[in-house]
C-alpha positions in Angstrom: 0.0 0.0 0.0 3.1 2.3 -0.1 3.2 2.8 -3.2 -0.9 2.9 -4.0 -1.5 6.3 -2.3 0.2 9.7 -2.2 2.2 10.3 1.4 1.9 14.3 1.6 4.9 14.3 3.9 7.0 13.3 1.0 4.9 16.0 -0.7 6.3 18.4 1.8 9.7 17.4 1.7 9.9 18.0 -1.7 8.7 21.3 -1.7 11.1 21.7 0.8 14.0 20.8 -1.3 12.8 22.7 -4.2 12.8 25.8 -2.0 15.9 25.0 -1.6 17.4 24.6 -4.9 15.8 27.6 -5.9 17.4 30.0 -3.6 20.6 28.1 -4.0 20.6 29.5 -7.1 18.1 32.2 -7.5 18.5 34.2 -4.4 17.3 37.7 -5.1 14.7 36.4 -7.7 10.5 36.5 -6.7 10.5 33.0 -7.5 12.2 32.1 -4.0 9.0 33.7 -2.3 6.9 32.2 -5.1 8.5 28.6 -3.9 8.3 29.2 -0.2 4.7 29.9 -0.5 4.5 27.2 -2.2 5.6 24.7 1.0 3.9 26.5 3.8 0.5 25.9 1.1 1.3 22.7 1.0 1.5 21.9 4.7 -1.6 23.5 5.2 -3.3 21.9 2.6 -2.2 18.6 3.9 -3.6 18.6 7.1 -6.8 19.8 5.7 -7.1 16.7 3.4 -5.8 14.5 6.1 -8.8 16.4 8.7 -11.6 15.6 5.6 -10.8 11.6 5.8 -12.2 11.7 9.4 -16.0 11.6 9.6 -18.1 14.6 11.0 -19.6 13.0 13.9 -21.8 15.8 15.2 -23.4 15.4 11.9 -24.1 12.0 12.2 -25.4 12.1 15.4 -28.2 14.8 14.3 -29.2 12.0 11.7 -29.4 9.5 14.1 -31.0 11.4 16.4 -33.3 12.5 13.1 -34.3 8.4 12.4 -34.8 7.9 15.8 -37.4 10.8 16.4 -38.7 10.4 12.4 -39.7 6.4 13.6 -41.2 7.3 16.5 -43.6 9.8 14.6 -44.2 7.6 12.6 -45.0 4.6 14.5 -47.4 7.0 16.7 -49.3 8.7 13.6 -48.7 5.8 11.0 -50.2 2.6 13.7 -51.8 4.0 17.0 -53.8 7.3 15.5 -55.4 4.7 12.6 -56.4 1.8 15.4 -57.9 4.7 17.7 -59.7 6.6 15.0 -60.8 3.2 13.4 -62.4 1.8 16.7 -64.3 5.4 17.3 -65.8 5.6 13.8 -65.0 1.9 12.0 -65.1 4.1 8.7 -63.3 2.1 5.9 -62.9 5.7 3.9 -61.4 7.5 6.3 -59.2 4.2 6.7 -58.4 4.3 3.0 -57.4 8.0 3.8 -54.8 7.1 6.7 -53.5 4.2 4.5 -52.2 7.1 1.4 -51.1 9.9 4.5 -48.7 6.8 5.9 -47.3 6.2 2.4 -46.9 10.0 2.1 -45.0 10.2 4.9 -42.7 7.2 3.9 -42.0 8.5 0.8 -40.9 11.9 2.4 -39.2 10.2 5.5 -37.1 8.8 2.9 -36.0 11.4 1.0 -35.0 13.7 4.1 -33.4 10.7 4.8 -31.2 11.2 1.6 -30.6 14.8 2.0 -29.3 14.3 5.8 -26.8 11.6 4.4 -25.7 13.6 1.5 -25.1 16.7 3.5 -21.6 15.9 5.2 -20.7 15.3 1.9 -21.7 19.1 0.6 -20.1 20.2 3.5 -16.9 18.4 2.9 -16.8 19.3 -0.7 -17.4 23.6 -0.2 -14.7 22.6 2.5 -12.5 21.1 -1.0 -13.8 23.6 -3.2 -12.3 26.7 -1.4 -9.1 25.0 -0.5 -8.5 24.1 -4.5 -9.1 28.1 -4.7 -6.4 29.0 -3.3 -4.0 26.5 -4.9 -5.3 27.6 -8.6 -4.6 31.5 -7.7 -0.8 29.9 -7.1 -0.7 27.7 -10.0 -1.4 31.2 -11.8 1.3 33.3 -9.7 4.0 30.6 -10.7 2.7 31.4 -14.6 3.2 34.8 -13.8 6.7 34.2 -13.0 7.8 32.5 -16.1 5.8 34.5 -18.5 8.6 36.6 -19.3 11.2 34.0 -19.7 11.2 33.8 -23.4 13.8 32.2 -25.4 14.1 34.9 -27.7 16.0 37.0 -25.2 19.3 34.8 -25.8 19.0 35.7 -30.0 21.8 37.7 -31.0 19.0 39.9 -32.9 17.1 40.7 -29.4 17.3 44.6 -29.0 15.4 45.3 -25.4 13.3 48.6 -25.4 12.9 51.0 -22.3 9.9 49.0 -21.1 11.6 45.2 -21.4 11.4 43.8 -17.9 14.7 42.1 -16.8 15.9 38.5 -18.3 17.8 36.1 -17.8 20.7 35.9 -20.9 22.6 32.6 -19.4 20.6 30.0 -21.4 21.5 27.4 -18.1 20.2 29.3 -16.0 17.2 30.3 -17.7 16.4 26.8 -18.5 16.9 26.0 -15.0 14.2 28.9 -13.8 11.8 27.1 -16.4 12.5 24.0 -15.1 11.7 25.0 -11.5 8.4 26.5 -12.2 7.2 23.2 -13.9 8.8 21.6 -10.9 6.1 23.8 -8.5 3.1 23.4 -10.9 4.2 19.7 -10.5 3.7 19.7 -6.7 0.7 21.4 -7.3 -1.0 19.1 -8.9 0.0 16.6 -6.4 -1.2 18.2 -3.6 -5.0 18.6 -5.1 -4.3 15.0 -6.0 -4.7 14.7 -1.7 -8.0 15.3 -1.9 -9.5 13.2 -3.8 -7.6 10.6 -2.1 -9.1 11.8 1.0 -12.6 12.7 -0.2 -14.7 9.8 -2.4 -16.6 12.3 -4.3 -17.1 12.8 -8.1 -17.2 16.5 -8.0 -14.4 16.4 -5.7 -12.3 14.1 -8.1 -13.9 16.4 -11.7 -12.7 19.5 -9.7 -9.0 17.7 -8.9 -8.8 16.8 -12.1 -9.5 20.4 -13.0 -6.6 21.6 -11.2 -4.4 19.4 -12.3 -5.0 19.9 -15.8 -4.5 23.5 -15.3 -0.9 23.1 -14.1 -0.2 20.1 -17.1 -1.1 23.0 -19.8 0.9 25.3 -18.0 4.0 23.1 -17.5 3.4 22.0 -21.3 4.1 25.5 -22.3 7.0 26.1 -20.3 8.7 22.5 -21.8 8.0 24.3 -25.4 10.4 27.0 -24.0 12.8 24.7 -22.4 12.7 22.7 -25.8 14.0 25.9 -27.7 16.8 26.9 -25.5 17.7 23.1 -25.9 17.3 22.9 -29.3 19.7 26.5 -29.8 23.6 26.0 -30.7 26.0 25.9 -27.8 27.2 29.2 -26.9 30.6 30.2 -27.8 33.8 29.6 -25.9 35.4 32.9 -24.3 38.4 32.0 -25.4 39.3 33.8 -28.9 40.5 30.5 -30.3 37.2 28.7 -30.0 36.3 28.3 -33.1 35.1 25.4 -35.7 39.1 24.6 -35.3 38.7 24.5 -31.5 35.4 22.4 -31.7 36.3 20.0 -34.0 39.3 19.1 -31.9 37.1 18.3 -28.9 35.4 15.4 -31.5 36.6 11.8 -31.0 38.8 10.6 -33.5 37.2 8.8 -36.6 38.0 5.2 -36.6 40.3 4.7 -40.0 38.0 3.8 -43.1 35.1 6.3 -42.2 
């Protein structure tokens, strides 16, 4: 079973590490802030799936208390009401009459029934619902962050104007920032993955899946950015010398014959 569900205090710890990495090597960028949010969410948000596994007991015990005082009415107005008012008046219409109330108040019995077992799941899902709000507004912070990061900015053509925000020209490094944010939306997804592992609900599990989807487009469009810096030459030697002479020499020999 280890490997069958999600363990959010491996979520955590990788969050953790990630925070790490990123001010290792970003220290002075937004992102750092962007990835410690991004922890202390995810504790949070772990105990609140973990608290949503538990039942609401309060809750039950008002439905309980609700069957037990439901029968009771019912086995006063449905049995001992009909054999009094039968014995007083031995009318078979009026009989007929008590027979269709009683089914009436089955039939409702049984439907308030429903709605009192179905209500700690509507609580538990607005309880889902508002935590998944806060994780999407992140998911869209961290697309905030790398939605400048264009691989265009390490063309020799690029000319910045007065309004160009600041960029990252080290195509390493910029793949690395790339790579961290589709690292967070990652995580993200992960940790709305907790609540449907904590909650059996198919609007829980539709709005998950939501979520999650939202950070996969968003990560898909940053690996289309890491793709290009990939896919661009390697970046010239400082060295004067380096040139096709100098690159050539760092080939392995040809075997003789090809």
């Amino acid at each position: 079973m280890r490997y069958r569900t999600l363990d959010p205090k491996l979520i955590i710890e990788t969050a953790e590490r990630l925070e790490g990495r990123v001010a290792d090597r970003f220290p002075d960028a937004g992102l750092r802030g962007v990835a410690a949010e991004l922890v202390s969410l995810s504790r949070d948000l772990a105990k609140a799936a973990k608290a949503l596994e538990a039942p609401i007991w309060w809750l039950r015990g008002i439905i309980v208390a609700a069957v037990i005082v439901g029968g009771l009415i019912f086995l006063f107005v449905g049995t001992i009401l009909p054999l009094i008012h039968i014995s007083q008046a031995d009318d078979a219409v009026q009989s007929v009459q008590g027979i269709e109330a009683t089914i009436n108040m089955i039939i409702l019995a049984v439907l308030g029934f429903l709605a009192l077992i179905r209500t700690e799941e509507r609580i538990k899902r607005k309880q889902v619902f508002r935590q998944l709000h806060g994780l999407r507004s992140l998911i869209h912070v961290i697309d905030m962050h790398q939605l400048t990061k264009d691989p265009a900015v390490l063309s020799a053509s690029f000319k910045p104007t007065s309004h160009s925000p600041a960029r990252i020209t080290n195509a390493a490094d910029l793949a690395r920032y790339l790579d961290y944010c589709s690292e967070m939306l990652s995580i993200t997804g992960k940790i709305a993955a907790l609540f449907a592992q904590s909650v059996n609900d198919a609007v829980v599990i539709d709005g998950v899946n939501d979520v999650e989807n939202l950070a996969s487009n968003l990560s898909r469009k940053i690996w289309q950015k890491i793709t290009l810096i990939d896919g661009r030459p390697a970046a010239p030697q400082s060295s004067p010398a380096a040139g096709p002479a100098s690159r050539a020499a760092r080939l392995p020999p040809r075997a003789p014959g090809r």
